[in-house]
C-alpha positions in Angstrom: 1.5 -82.2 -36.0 -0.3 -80.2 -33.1 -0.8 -76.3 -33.4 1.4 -74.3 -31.3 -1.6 -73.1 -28.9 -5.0 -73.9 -28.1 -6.9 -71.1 -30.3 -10.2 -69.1 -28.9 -13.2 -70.9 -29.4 -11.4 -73.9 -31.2 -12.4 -77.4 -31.1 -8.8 -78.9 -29.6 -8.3 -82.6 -30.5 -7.0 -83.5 -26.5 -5.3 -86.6 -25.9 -6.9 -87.3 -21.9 -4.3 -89.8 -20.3 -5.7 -92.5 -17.6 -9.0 -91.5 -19.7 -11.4 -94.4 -18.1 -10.1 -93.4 -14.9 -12.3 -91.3 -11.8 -11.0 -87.9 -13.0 -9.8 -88.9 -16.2 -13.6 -89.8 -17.4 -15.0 -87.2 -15.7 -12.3 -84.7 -17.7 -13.3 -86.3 -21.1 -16.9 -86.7 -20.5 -16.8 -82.9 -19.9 -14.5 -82.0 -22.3 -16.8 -83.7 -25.2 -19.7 -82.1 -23.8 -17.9 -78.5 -24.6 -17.6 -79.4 -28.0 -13.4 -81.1 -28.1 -12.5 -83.9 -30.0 -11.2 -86.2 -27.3 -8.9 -89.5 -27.4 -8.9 -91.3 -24.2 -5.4 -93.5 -23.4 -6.1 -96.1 -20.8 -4.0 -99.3 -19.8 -7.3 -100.9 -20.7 -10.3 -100.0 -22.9 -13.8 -101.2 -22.9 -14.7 -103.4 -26.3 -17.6 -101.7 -26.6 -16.1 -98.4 -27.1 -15.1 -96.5 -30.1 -11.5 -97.1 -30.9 -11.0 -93.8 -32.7 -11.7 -92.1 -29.5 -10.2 -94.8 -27.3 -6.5 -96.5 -27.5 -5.2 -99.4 -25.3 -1.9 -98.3 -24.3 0.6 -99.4 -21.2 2.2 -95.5 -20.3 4.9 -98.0 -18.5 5.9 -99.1 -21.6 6.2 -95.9 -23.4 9.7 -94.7 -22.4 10.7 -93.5 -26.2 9.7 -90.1 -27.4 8.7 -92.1 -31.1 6.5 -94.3 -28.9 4.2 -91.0 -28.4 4.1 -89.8 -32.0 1.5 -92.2 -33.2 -0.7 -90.7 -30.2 0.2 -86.8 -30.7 -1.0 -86.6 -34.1 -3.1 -83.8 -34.6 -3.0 -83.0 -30.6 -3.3 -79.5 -29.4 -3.4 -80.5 -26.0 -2.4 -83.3 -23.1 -4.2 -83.5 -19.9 -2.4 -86.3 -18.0 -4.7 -88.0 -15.4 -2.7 -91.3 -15.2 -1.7 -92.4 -11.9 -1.1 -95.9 -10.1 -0.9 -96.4 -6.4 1.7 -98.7 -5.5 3.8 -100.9 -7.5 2.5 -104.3 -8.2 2.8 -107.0 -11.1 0.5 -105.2 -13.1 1.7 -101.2 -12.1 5.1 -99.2 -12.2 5.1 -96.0 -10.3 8.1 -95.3 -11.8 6.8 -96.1 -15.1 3.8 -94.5 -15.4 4.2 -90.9 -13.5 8.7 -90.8 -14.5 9.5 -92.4 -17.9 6.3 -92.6 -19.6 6.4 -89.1 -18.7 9.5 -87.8 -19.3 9.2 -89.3 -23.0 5.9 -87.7 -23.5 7.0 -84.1 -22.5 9.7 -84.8 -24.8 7.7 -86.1 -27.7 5.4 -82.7 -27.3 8.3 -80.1 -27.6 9.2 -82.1 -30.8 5.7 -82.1 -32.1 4.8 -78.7 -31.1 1.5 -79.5 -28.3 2.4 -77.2 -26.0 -0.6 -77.6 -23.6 -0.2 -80.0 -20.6 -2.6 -80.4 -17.7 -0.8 -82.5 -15.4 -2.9 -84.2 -12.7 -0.3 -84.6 -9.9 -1.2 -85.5 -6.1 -0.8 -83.2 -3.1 2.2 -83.5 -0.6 4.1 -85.2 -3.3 7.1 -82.9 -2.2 7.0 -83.7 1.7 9.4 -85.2 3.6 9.5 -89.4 3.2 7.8 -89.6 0.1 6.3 -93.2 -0.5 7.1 -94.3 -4.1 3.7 -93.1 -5.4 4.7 -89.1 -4.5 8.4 -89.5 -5.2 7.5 -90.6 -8.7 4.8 -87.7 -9.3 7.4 -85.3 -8.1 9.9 -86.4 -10.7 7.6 -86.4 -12.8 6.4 -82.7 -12.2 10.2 -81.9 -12.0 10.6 -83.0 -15.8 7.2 -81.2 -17.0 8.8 -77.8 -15.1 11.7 -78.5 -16.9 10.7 -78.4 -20.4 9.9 -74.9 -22.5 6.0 -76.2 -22.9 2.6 -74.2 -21.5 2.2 -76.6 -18.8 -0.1 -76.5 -15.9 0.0 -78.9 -12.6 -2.6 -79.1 -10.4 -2.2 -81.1 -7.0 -5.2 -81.9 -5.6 -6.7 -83.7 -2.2 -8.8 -87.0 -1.7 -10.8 -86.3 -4.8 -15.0 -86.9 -4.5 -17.3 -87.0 -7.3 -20.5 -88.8 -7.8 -18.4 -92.2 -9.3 -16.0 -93.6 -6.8 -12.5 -95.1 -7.2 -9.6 -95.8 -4.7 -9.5 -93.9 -1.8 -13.3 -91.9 -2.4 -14.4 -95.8 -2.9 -13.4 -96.6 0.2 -14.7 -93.8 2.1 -18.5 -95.0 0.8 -17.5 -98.5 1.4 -16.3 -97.6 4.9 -19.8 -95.7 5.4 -22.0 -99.1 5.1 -20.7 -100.4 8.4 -22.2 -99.5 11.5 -19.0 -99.9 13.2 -16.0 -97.5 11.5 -12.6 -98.4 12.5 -10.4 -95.4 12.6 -7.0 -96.0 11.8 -4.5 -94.9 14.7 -2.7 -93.0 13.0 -5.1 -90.7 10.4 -4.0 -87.4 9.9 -6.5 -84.9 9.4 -7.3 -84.1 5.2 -9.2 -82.2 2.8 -11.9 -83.4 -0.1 -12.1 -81.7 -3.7 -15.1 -82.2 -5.8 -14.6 -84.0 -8.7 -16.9 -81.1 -11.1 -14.1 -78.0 -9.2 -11.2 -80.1 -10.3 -12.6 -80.9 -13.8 -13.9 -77.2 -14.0 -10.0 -76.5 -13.8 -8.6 -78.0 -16.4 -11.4 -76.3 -18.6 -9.7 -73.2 -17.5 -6.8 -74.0 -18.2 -7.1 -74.9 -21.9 -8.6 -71.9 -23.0 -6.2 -69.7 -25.2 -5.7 -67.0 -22.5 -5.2 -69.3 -19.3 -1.6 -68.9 -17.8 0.8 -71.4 -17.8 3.6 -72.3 -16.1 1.8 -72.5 -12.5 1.7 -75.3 -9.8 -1.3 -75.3 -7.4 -3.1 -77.3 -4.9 -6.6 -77.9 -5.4 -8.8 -78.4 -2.4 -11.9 -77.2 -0.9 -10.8 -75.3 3.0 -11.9 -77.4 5.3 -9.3 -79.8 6.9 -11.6 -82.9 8.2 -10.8 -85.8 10.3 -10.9 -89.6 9.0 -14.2 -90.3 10.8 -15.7 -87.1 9.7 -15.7 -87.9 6.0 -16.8 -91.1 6.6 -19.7 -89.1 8.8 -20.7 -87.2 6.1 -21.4 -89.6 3.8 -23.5 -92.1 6.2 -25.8 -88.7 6.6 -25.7 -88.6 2.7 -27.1 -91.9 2.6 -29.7 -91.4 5.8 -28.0 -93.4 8.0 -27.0 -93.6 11.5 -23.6 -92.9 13.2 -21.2 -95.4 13.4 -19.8 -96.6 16.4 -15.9 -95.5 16.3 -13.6 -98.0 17.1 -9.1 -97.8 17.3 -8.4 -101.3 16.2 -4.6 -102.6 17.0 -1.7 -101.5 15.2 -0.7 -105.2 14.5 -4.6 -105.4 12.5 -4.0 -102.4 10.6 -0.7 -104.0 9.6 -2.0 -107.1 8.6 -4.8 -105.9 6.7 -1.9 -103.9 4.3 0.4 -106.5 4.5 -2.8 -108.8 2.9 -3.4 -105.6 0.3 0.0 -105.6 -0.8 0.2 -109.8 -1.4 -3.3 -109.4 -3.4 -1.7 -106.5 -5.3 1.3 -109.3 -7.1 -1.9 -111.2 -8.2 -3.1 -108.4 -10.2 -6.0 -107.1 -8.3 -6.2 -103.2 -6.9 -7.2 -102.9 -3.3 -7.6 -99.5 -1.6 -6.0 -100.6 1.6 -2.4 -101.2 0.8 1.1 -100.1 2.4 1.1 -96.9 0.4 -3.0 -96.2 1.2 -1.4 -96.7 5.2 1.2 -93.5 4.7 -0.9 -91.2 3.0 -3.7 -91.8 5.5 -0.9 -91.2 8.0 0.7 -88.1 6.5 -2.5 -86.6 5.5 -3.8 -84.9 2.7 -3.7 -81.3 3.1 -2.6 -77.9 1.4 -3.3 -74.3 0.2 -5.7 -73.4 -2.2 -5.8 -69.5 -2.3 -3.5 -69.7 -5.3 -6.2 -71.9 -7.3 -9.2 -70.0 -6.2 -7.9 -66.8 -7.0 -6.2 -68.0 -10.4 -9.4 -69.6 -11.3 -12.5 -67.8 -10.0 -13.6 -71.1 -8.4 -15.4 -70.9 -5.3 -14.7 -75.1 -4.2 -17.7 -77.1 -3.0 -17.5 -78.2 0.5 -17.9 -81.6 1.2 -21.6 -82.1 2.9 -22.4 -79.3 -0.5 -21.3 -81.6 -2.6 -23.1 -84.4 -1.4 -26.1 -82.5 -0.9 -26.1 -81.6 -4.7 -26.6 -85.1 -5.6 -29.1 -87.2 -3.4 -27.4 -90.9 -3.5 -29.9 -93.5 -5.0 -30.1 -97.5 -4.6 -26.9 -97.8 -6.8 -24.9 -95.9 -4.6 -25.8 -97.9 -1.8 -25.3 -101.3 -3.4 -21.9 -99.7 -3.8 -21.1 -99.0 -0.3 -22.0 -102.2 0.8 -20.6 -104.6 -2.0 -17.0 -102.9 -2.2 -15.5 -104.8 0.7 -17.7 -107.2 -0.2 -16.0 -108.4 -3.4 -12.5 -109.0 -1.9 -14.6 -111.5 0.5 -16.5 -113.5 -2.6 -13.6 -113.8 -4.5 -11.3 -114.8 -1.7 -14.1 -117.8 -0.8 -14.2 -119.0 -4.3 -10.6 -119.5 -4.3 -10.2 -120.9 -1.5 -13.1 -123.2 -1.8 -11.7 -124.6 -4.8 -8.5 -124.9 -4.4 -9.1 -127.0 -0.6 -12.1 -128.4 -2.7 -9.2 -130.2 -4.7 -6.3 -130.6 -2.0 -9.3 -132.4 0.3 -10.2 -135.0 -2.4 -5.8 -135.5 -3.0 -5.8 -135.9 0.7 -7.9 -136.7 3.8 -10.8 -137.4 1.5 -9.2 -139.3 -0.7 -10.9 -143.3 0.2 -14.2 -141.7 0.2 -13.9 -140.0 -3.5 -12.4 -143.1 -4.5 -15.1 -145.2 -2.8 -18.4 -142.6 -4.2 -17.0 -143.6 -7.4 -16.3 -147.0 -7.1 -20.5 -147.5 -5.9 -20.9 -145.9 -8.7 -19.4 -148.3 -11.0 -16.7 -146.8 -13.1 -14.3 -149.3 -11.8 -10.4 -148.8 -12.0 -11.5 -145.6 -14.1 -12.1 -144.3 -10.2 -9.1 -142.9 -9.1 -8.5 -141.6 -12.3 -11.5 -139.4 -12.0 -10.3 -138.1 -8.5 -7.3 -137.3 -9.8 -8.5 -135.3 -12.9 -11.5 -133.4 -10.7 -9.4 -132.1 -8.3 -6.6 -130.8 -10.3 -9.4 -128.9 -12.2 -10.5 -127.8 -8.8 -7.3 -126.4 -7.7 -6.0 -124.6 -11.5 -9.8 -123.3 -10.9 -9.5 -121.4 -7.5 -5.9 -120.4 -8.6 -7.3 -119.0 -11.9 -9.9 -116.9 -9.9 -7.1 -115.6 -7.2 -5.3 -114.3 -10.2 -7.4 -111.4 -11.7 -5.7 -111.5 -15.3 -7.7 -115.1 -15.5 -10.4 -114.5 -13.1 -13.3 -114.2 -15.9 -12.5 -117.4 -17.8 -11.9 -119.3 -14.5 -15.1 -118.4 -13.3 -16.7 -119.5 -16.3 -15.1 -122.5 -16.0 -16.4 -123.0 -12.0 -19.4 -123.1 -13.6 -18.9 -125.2 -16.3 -17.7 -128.2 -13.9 -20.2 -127.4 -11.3 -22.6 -128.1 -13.7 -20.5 -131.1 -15.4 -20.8 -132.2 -12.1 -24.3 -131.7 -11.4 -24.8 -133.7 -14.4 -22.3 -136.6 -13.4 -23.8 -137.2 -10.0 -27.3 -137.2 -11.3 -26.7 -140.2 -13.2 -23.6 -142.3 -11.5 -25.3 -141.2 -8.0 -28.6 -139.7 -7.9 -28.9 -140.5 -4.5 -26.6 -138.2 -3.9 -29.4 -135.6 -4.0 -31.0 -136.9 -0.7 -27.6 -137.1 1.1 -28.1 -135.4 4.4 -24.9 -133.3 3.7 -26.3 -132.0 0.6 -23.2 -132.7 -1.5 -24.9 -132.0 -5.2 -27.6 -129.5 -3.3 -24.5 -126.8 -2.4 -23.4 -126.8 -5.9 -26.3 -124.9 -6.9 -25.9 -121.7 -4.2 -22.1 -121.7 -5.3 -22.8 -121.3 -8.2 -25.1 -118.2 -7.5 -21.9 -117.2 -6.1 -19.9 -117.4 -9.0 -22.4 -115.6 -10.8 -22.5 -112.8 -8.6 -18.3 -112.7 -8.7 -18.8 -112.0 -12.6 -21.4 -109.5 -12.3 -18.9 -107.3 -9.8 -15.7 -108.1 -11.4 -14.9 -105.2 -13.4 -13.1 -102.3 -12.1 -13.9 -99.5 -13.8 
C-alpha cells in the first residue's frame, strides 16, 4: 500500500505511465538519476529491459480500479505521461486519457498514493475539441474531481534532444530544402523537454502544492516556418524555400495518415496533427514560472545547448523516409504477385516450363505469388511487419537459389531479373534496421 505523502528526502517508488515514451523516458531517466525507485508502464516494453522496473500493460484495457492494484503496490506517487493521438486499430483516446484514467484515480484514493503528475496537453479546453483534447479534458476533469494531491501540467509542442510525434516531424521537416507550410498553421509555442521534466521534480517533493493546473511553455509564440527555421540553423543548413501547397494536398496527405493509422503504424501527419496545427498551440505560463522558479529555455537556447551530431541528422532525413521504404516494399510485393496471377502469367509459366519442371509449372506460379502478395500485406501491417520482412528475405534468397540452378541464365538477362533481387533486399534490410518506434 502507498504512504499517504511523498516524505522529504525519500526515495518514492513512482509508477511513470507511457514510461518509454518522449517525456515519459525523459521523466524516468531523471527521476532514477535523483535517487527514486521507478516502474515504467508502457503499451510495449523492450525485451531487453528489466521487468521489475518495466511492465507491459494496455491503459485501454485497464478500466477496473482492481486492474491497478497489482501496479500501485508500494507506490507513493503517479506521474501519468500516457497519451495517444488519434484513434486507430491499435489506440483509444477514450481509453487511454478517460477510463484508464478514471480507474486509476480511483484505484489511488483506495490505496492511499496521493501524488499524481498528470501530463495533459494545452488547449485541451477550447472550443471544437478534436477527440485527442476532449478525452484529456475528461480526463483532467476526473483527476480534479477526486480528494488526491494532484498536479496537471499542460504543456506546448514539447522539444528535447530525442524526438517523437510532432518534435519528430519538425526535424524531419528541416531536411528538405523546400518546407511546405500548411495554409492554415496557427502560430505556437515550444517547451524544452529538461523545463518540463524539471517540473514534475518539483512537484513530488513533500512541500510542492497540489491541486494546481498550469500551462507549461517557454514565451515566445513562433510561426510554423520558424520552428522549422530554427532547427535547419541547428543543423548548419540553409533556408528552405517556403512553399503553400493546395488545400486538396494537405487533405490527402491526412486522409493517407489516417488509412495507415487502421494498419497499426503511427504517422505524425494525421487528421488530428491537421487541427492542432490549425488551432495552434499556445498559452500562459506566468502561473508555472512563478510556481516553480523556472526560468523556460527558449527555443534557439535550447538547441544551442546541445550541438546536433550525425545521428540527429540521419534522423531528419530518414523520418519521412521510412513511410516511403515501407510503402515500396508492399507494394512491390504484393503487384510482384498479382503480375505473375495476371498479365505475366504465360511468361512465369513459360520461364518454368524452359526450365523443366513440367506440369509442376503452374503450380509453382501459383504458390510464388501468393507468398508474394501475404508478403507485402504482412509488411503494410506493422503488427507483422518484422517477421514479414524476414520472410522477403528468406524467398528472395530461395529465389536466388532456384534460378541459379533451374535458370542460370537468368543472371545475364538484360532485364536483370535475379540481379534486382539483391538491391531489394538491401532494402529490406534497411526497413528492419528503422522499424522500431521508440
Amino acid at each position: 500500500m502507498g504512504a499517504s505523502a511523498p516524505r522529504a528526502a525519500a526515495r518514492l517508488r513512482i509508477l511513470v505511465l507511457g514510461g518509454t515514451g518522449l517525456i515519459g523516458a525523459a521523466v524516468s531517466a531523471r527521476l532514477l538519476a535523483d535517487g527514486h525507485d521507478v516502474v515504467r508502464l508502457a503499451r510495449s516494453v523492450p525485451a531487453h529491459a528489466d521487468r521489475s522496473r518495466a511492465i507491459a500493460a494496455n491503459i485501454a484495457k485497464l478500466t477496473r480500479e482492481e486492474d491497478w492494484f497489482p501496479y500501485l503496490e508500494g507506490v507513493d506517487a503517479v506521474v501519468n505521461c500516457a497519451g495517444v493521438l488519434q484513434d486507430s486499430a491499435r489506440d483509444s483516446t477514450a481509453g487511454v486519457h478517460r477510463d484508464g484514467m478514471g480507474a486509476l484515480f480511483r484505484a489511488c484514493a483506495a490505496r492511499q498514493v496521493r501524488r499524481i503528475i498528470q501530463i495533459s496537453a494545452i488547449g485541451v479546453d477550447s472550443p471544437n475539441p478534436t477527440a485527442f483534447s476532449r478525452t484529456k479534458q475528461e480526463g483532467d476533469t476526473l483527476l480534479m474531481g477526486c480528494d488526491l494531491d494532484w498536479v496537471i501540467l499542460r504543456p506546448v509542442v514539447v522539444i528535447g534532444r530525442a524526438a517523437s510525434g510532432g518534435s519528430a516531424l519538425l526535424r524531419a521537416l528541416a531536411a528538405f530544402p523546400v518546407l511546405p507550410v500548411p495554409a492554415d498553421a496557427e502560430p505556437f509555442q515550444t517547451v524544452q523537454l529538461d523545463d518540463l521534466t524539471e517540473s514534475v521534480v518539483f512537484f513530488l517533493k513533500p512541500e510542492a502544492p497540489s491541486k494546481l493546473t498550469l500551462e507549461v511553455a517557454a514565451p515566445e509564440l513562433l510561426r510554423f516556418q520558424d520552428v522549422v527555421a530554427a532547427f535547419r540553423r541547428w543543423f548548419g543548413w540553409k533556408p528552405a524555400r517556403i512553399i503553400r501547397p493546395p488545400k486538396v494536398i494537405e487533405r490527402l496527405v491526412y486522409r493517407l495518415g489516417d488509412a495507415v493509422s487502421w494498419l497499426g503504424w503511427r504517422p505524425p501527419l494525421r487528421s488530428t496533427a491537421r487541427l492542432e496545427i490549425e488551432r495552434g498551440a499556445a498559452g500562459d505560463p506566468s502561473a508555472w514560472i512563478e510556481t516553480t522558479g523556472i526560468r523556460p529555455m527558449s527555443l534557439e537556447d535550447g538547441l544551442a545547448a546541445e550541438p546536433p551530431s550525425v545521428q540527429e541528422r540521419w534522423f531528419s532525413r530518414l523520418y519521412l523516409v521510412k513511410p516511403v521504404v515501407f510503402g515500396v516494399l508492399a507494394l512491390y510485393w504484393v503487384l510482384t504477385g498479382l503480375i505473375a496471377l495476371g498479365p505475366g502469367w504465360q511468361a512465369a509459366v513459360g520461364r518454368f516450363n524452359a526450365s523443366g519442371v513440367g506440369a509442376l509449372g503452374p503450380w509453382l506460379v501459383v504458390a510464388g505469388s501468393v507468398a508474394d502478395i501475404a508478403v507485402g500485406l504482412g509488411i503494410a501491417y506493422r503488427r507483422t511487419a518484422r517477421l514479414a520482412l524476414w520472410a522477403a528475405l528468406a524467398l528472395s534468397a530461395a529465389y536466388l537459389v532456384a534460378g541459379t540452378i533451374l535458370l542460370p541464365a537468368l543472371w545475364i538477362d538484360p532485364l536483370g531479373p535475379l540481379i534486382k533481387v539483391v538491391p531489394i533486399g538491401v532494402l529490406i534490410f534497411v526497413a528492419l534496421m528503422i522499424l522500431e518506434e521508440r
